[in-house]
C-alpha positions as CSV (number, residue, x, y, z in Angstrom):
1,X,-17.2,55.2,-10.2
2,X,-15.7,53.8,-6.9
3,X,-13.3,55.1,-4.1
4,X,-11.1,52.8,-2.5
5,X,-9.4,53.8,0.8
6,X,-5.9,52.9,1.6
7,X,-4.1,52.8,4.6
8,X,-0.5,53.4,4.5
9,X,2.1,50.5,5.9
10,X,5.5,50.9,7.3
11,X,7.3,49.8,4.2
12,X,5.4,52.8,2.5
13,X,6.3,55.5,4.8
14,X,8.9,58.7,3.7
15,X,10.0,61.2,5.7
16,X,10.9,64.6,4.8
17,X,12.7,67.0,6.7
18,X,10.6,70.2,7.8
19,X,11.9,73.2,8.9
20,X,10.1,75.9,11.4
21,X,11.3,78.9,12.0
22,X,9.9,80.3,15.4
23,X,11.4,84.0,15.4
24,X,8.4,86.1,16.4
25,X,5.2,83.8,15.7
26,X,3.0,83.1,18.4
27,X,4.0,80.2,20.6
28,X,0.6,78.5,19.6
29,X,0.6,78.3,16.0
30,X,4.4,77.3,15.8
31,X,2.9,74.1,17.9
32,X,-0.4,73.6,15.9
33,X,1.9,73.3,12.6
34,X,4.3,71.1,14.3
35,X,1.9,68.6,15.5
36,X,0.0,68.4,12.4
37,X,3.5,67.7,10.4
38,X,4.6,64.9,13.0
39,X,1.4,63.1,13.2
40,X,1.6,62.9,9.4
41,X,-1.8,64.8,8.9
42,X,-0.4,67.2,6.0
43,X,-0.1,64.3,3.5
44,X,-3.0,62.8,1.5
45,X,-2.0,59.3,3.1
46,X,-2.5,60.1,6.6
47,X,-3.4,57.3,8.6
48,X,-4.5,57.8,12.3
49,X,-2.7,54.4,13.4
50,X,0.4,54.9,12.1
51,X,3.2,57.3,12.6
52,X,4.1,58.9,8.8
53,X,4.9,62.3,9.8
54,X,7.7,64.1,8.9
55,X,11.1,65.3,10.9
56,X,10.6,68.8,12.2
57,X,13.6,71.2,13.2
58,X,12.7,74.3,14.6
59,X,14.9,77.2,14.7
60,X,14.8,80.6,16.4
61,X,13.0,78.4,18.9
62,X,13.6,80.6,22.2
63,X,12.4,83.6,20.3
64,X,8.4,82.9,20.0
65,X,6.4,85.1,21.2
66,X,3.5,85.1,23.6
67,X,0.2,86.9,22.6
68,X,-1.9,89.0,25.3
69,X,-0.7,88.8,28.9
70,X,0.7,85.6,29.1
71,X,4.0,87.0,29.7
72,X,3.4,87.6,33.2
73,X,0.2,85.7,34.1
74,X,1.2,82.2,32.5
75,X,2.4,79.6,34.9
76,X,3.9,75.7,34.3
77,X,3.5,73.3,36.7
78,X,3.9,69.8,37.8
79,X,4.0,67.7,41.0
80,X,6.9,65.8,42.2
81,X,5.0,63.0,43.8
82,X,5.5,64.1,47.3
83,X,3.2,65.4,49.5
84,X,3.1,69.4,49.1
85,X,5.0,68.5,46.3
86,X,3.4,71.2,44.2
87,X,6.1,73.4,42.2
88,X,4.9,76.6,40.3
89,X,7.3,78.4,38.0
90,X,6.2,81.4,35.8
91,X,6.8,81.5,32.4
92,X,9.8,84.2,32.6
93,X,11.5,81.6,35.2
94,X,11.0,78.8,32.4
95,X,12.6,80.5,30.1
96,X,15.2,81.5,32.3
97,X,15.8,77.5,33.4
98,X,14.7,75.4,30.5
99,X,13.9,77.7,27.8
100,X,12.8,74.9,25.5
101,X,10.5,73.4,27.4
102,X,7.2,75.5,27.0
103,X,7.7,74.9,22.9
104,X,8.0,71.1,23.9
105,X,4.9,71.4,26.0
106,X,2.5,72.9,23.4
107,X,3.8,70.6,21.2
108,X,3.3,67.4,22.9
109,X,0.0,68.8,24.9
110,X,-1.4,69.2,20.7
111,X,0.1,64.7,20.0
112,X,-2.7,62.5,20.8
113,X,-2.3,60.4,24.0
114,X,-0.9,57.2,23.2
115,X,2.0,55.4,22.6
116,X,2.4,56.2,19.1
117,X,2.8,60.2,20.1
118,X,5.9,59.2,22.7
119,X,7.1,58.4,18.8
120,X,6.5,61.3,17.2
121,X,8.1,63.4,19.4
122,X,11.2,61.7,18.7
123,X,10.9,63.2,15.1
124,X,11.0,67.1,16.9
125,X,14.2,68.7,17.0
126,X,14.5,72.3,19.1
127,X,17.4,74.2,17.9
128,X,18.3,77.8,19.8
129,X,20.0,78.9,16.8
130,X,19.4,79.7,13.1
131,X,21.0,76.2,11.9
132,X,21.1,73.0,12.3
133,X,23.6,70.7,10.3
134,X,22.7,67.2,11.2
135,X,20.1,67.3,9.0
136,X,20.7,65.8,6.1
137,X,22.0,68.0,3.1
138,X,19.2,68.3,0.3
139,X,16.6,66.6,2.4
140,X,15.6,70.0,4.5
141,X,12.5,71.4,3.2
142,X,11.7,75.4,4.4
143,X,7.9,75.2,5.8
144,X,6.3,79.0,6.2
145,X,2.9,78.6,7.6
């Protein structure tokens, strides 16, 4: 008996549509699953080098939840390039400014660190809302984890 591996090629690739629905899960595993589905890693022909994940659309996406006392105590930041160019904001000010952006974070934090994750996050969609109707019809498939 013999195993032959296969590596999949762009010609091969399909995408699904995946749908997420955020609305009181943990901000962590809504990211874990979302990573997995865009880097492609849910289908038997993964392939590390090539980007065959799927679309994801997450809905309900302000309204994740933060486990322990992360409410309060966790803090995003990033440095402008300037000297004392330090900026802080806490998470209740992120959410008040860019509310998607700590789902974005996690997410892309979770991609590996290349060129072909600045692809993959092309494929995530954040929707505030409980629809989203660019998708196309028929293609949308509902993904409880």
């Amino acid at each position: 008996m013999s195993f032959k591996t296969t590596h999949t090629k762009a010609p091969e690739i399909s995408r699904k549509w995946r749908v997420i629905d955020a609305q009181g899960k943990p901000l962590g595993r809504i990211a874990a699953e979302a990573a997995r589905i865009l880097q492609g890693k849910h289908k038997p022909s993964f392939t590390p080098h090539v980007d065959d994940g799927d679309f994801v659309v997450i809905i309900n996406a302000y309204q994740f939840v933060l486990t322990g006392r992360k409410e309060n105590t966790k803090v995003y930041r990033h440095h402008t390039g300037w000297m004392g160019g330090l900026r802080e904001f806490s998470h209740r000010q992120m959410m008040e400014k860019k509310p998607w952006f700590p789902l974005e974070k996690a997410i892309k934090a979770m991609l590996p660190k290349n060129r072909l994750a600045r692809r993959m996050i092309k494929k995530l969609i954040i929707v505030e809302g409980s629809e989203y109707k660019k998708a196309p019809s028929g293609f949308i498939v509902h993904h409880e984890f």
